[in-house]
C-alpha positions in Angstrom: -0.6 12.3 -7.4 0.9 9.5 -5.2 4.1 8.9 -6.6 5.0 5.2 -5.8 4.0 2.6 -7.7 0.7 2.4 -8.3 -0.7 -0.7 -9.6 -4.5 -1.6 -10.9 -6.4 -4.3 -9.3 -6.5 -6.5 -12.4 -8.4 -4.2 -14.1 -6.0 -2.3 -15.7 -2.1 -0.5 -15.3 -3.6 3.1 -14.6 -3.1 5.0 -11.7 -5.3 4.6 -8.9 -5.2 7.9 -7.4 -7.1 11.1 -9.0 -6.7 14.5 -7.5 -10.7 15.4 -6.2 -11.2 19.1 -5.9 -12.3 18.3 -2.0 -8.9 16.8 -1.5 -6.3 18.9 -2.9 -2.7 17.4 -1.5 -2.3 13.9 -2.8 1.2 13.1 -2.5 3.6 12.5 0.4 5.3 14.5 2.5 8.7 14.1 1.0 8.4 13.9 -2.8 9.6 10.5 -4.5 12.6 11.7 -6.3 12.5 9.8 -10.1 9.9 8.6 -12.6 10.1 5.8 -14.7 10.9 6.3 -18.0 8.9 6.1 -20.9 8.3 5.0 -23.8 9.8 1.4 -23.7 12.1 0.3 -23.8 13.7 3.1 -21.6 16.9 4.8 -22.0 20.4 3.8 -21.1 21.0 5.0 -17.6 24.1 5.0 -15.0 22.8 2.6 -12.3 24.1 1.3 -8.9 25.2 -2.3 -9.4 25.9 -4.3 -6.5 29.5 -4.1 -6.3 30.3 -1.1 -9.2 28.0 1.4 -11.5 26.6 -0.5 -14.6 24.3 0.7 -17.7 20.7 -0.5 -17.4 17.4 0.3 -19.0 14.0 -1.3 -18.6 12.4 -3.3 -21.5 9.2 -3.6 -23.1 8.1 -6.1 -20.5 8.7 -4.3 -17.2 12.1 -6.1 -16.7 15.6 -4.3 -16.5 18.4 -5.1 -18.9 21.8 -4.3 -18.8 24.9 -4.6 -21.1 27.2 -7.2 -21.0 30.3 -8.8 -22.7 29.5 -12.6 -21.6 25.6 -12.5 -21.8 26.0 -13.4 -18.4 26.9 -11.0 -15.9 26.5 -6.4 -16.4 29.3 -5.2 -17.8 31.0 -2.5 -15.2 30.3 1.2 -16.0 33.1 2.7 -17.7 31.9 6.6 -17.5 31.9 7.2 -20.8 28.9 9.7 -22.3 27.3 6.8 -23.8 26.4 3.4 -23.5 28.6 1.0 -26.1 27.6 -0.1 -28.9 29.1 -3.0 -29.3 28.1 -5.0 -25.7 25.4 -7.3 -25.5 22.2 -7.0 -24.3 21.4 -9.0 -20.9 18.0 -9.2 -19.7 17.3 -9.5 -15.9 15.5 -12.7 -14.3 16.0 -12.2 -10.8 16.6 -9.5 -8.5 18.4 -10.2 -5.4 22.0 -9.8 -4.1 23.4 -9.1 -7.7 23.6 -6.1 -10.4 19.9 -6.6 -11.0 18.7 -6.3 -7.9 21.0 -2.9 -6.7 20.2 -1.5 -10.0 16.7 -1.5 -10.0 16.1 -0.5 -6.4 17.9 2.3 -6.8 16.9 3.2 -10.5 13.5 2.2 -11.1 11.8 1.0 -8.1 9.1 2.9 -6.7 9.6 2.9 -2.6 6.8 3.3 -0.5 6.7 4.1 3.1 5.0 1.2 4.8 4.9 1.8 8.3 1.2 3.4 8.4 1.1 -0.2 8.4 3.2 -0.7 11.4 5.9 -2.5 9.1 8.7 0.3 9.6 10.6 -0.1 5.9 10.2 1.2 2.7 9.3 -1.5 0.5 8.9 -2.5 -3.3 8.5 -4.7 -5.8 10.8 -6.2 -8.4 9.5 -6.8 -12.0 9.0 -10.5 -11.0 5.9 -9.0 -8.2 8.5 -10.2 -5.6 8.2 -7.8 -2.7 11.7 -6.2 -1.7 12.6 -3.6 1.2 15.2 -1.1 1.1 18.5 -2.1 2.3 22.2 -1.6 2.3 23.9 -4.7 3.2 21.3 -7.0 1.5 20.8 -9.0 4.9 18.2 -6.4 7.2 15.8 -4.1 6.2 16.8 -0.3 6.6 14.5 1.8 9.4 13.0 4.4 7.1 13.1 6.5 10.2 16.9 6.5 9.0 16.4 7.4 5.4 16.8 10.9 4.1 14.1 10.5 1.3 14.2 14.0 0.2 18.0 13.2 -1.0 18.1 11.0 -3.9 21.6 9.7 -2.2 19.7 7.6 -0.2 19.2 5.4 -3.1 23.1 4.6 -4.1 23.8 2.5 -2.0 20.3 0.0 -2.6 21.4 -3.9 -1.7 17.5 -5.0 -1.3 15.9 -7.9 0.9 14.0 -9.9 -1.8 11.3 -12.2 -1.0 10.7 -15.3 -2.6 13.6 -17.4 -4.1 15.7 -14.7 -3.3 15.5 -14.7 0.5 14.7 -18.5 0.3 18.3 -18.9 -0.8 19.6 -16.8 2.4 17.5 -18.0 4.9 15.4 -20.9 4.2 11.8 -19.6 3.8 10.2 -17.2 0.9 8.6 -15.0 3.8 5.1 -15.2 2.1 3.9 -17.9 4.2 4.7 -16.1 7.6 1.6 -13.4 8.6 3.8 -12.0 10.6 6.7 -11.5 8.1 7.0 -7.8 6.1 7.1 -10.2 2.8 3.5 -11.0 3.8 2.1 -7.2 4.1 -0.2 -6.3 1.5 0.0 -3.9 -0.7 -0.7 -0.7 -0.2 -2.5 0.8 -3.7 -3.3 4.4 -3.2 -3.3 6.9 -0.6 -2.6 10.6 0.8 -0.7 12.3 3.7 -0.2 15.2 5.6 -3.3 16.4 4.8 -5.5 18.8 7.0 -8.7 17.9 7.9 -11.8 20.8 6.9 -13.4 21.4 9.4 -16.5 22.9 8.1 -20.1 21.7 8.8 -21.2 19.4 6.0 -17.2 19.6 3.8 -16.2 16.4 2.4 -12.9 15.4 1.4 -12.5 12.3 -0.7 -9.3 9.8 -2.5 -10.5 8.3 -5.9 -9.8 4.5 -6.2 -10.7 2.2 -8.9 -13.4 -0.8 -8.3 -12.6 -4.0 -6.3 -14.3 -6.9 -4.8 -14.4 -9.2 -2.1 -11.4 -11.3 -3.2 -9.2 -8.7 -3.6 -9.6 -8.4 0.2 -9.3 -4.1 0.1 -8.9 -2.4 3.3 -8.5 1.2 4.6 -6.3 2.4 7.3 -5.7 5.8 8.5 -3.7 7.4 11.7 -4.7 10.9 12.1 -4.3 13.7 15.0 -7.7 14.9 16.3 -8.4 17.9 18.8 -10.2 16.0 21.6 -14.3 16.1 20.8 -13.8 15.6 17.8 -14.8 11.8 15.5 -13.6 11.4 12.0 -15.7 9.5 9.7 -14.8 7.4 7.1 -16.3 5.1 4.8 -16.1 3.5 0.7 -18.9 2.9 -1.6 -19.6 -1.2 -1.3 -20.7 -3.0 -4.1 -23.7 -5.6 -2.5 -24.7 -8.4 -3.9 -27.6 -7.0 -5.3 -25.1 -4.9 -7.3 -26.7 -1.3 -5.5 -23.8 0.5 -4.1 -23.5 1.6 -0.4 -21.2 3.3 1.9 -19.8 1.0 4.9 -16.9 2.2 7.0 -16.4 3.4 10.8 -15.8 6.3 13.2 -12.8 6.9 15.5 -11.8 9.3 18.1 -14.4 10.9 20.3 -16.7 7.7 19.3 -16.0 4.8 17.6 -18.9 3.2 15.7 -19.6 1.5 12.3 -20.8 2.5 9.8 -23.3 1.4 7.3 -25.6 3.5 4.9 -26.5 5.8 7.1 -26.4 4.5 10.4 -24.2 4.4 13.0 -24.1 1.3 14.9 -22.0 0.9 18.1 -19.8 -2.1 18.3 -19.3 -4.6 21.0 -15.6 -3.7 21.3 -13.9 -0.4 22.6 -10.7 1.0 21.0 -7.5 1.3 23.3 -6.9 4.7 21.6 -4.2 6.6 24.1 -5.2 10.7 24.3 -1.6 12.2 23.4 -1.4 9.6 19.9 -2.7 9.7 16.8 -5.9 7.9 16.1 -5.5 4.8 14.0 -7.4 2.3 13.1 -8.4 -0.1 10.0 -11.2 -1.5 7.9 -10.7 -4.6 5.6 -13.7 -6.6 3.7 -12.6 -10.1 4.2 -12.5 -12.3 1.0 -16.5 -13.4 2.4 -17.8 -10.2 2.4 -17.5 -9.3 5.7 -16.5 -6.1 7.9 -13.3 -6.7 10.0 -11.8 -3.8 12.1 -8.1 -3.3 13.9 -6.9 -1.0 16.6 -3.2 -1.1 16.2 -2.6 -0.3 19.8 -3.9 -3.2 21.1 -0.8 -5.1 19.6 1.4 -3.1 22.3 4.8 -4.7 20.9 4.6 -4.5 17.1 1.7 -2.1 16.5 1.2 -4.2 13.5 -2.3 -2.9 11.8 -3.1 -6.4 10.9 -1.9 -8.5 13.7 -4.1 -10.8 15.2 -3.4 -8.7 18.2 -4.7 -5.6 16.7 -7.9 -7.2 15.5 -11.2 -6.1 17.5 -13.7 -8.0 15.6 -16.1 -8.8 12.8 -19.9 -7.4 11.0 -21.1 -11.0 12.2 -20.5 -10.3 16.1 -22.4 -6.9 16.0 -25.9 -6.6 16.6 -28.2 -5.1 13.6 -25.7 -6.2 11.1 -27.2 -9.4 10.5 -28.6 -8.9 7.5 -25.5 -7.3 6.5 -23.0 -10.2 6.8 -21.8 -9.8 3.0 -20.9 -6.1 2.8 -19.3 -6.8 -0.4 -19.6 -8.9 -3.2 -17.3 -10.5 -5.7 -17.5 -9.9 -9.2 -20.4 -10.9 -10.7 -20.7 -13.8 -13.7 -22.0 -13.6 -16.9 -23.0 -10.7 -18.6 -23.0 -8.4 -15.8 -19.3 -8.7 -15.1 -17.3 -6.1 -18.0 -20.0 -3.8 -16.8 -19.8 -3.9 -13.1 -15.6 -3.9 -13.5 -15.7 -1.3 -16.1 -12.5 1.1 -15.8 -14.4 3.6 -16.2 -16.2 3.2 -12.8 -14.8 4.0 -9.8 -14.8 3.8 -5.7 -14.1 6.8 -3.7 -13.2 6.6 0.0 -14.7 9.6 1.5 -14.0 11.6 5.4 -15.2 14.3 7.5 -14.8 15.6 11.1 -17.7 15.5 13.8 -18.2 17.1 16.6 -16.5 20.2 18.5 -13.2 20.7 20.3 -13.4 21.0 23.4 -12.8 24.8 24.8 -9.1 23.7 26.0 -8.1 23.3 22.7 -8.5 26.3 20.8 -5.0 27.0 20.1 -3.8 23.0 19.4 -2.9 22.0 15.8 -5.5 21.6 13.2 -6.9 18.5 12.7 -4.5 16.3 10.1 -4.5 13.1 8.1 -0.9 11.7 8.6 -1.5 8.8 6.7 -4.4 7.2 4.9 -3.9 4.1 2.2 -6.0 2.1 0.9 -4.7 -1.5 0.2 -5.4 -5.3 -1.2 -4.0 -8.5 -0.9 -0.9 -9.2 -2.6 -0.2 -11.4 -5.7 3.3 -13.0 -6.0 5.1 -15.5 -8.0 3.9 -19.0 -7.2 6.9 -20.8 -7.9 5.3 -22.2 -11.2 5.4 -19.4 -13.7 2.5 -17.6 -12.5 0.9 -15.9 -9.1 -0.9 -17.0 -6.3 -2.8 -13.9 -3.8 -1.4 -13.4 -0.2 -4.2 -13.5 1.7 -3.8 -11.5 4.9 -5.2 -10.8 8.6 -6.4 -14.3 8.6 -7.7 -13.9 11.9 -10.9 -12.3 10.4 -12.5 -15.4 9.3 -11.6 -17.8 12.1 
């Protein structure tokens, strides 16, 4: 099971990840050190404030509380056995440079490494949906090249980056309305890693995801090492607007095509894939219903997966996919919809390995997933009390 936070596409607060028997390893390299506790609201717990240890819980309604004398700021841990009785409690409405903030990142946040998605932090969310990275001075962004994840120490000193109000108040912007800003990423949902690839005719390994449309913009990046020869497919089950579900996706490595159903069509594009790297590349159904695909190496300085950079194009500009131009449909009205969107039905991205290696290669590595994720656009506060969705790689629809 993928341990970060995993959250349902408005359709629910279940995880989106099931273990299938073709895919056995569903969780990261490094395992996430904590759970949240259950039921709510949650124990007292010991918690790294900003400037000293306080007592903090989380409540019925997702948010931390802590103790406190004034009802306005977390009353310093003392180190006794238990929490006092006697303090009042103080609920948490913003997370930024304060007790909140240190104490949930490093007590009940659920970090995620991001840079599959060529954003190089670990990153979060608070209870508000504000996205957060992981930081120490509450100013930059940690590398998570420089994080020991496998410690739990790495957490004690949390001082996050929040976006929204927070970082508005620091720098002048919310960094939701930059595309090129880490607030702006979107959010990655499910996934696996460090996975090896079978490599038997015909075997299938797949990731269980739950249902989504068009306007959830879903996408699916991966970065893998391939023996040269060799193609790795992948593709999702696409809901049509007829409601019939088909498999669209693509093909990287020896041969880069798209798929759809099943044919392979060959795009008007080539990937600037480099021989010694990992393959990586992305697929994201735009909020229309079309395909879009990225090659991260074409953005040669950030390697952002969806930079306008990285993008190599769109269903519309490929020949025999014009009848194709909606690959997948938003939810359908009327009766249709609690069926279509049921929980109970679910999406699985599917992969498998083509081809042979050539005869040099007998005694390389096996084939290996190093990262694959799922992920949807991103909803965050809108400043009025509720949420407005991040769209992202804008440069699909232009």
């Amino acid at each position: 099971m993928y341990r970060p936070l995993v959250l349902a596409l408005a359709l629910g607060t279940l995880p989106l990840v099931e273990a299938n028997a073709t895919s056995p390893n569903l969780s990261q390299p490094t395992e996430w050190p904590f759970d949240r506790p259950a039921p709510y609201p949650g124990k007292w717990t010991r918690a790294a404030g900003f400037r000293s240890p306080i007592w903090a819980r989380l409540e019925n309604n997702g948010h931390m509380s802590c103790l406190s004398n004034d009802g306005e700021t977390c009353l310093p841990l003392d180190f006794t056995a238990d929490a006092p009785s006697g303090a009042q409690l103080l609920v948490c409405t913003s997370y930024g440079a304060n007790d909140c903030g240190s104490a949930f990142a490093s007590t009940f946040a659920r970090w995620q490494d991001y840079s599959v998605l060529g954003v190089p932090y670990a990153l979060s969310e608070t209870p508000n949906s504000d996205v957060m990275c992981f930081s120490t001075d509450g100013r930059n962004c940690t590398p998570i090249s420089t994080l020991k994840m496998s410690d739990r120490d790495w957490l004690r000193g949390a001082k996050p980056v929040v976006c929204g109000n927070a970082l508005l108040s620091v720098e002048g912007r919310t960094g939701y309305d930059d595309d090129n800003h880490w607030c702006a990423t979107p959010k990655i949902v499910a996934g696996v890693s460090g996975e090896t690839i079978a490599q038997q005719p015909g075997r299938l390994s797949s990731m269980v995801v739950r249902d989504w449309s068009a306007a959830d913009e879903p996408a699916v990046v991966v970065r893998a090492r391939l023996p040269p020869g060799q193609t790795l497919t992948l593709v999702t089950d696409t809901l049509t607007e007829d409601l019939k579900r088909r498999p669209a996706g693509f093909e990287i490595g020896a041969s880069h095509t798209i798929r759809l159903e099943n044919k392979s069509i060959v795009p008007p594009w080539v990937m600037a894939q480099e021989s010694d790297q990992p393959v990586h590349a992305a697929f994201k159904v735009t909020r229309s219903g079309t395909m879009c695909f990225f090659d991260p190496a074409r953005d040669k300085t950030q390697r952002r997966v969806f930079s306008a950079l990285s993008r190599l194009g769109v269903s519309t500009q490929v020949a025999g996919l014009e009848r194709h131009s909606k690959i997948l449909s938003s939810p359908p009205a009327g009766p249709l919809e609690a069926s279509s969107l049921s929980p109970n039905r679910v999406n699985k991205v599917t992969w498998w390995l083509d081809g042979q290696p050539a005869a040099d290669t007998r005694f390389t590595p096996p084939p290996r997933i190093e990262s694959l994720v799922t992920v949807v656009a991103r909803k965050v506060p809108d400043g009025q009390g509720g949420q407005r969705t991040l769209s992202y790689a804008r440069s699909c629809d232009e």
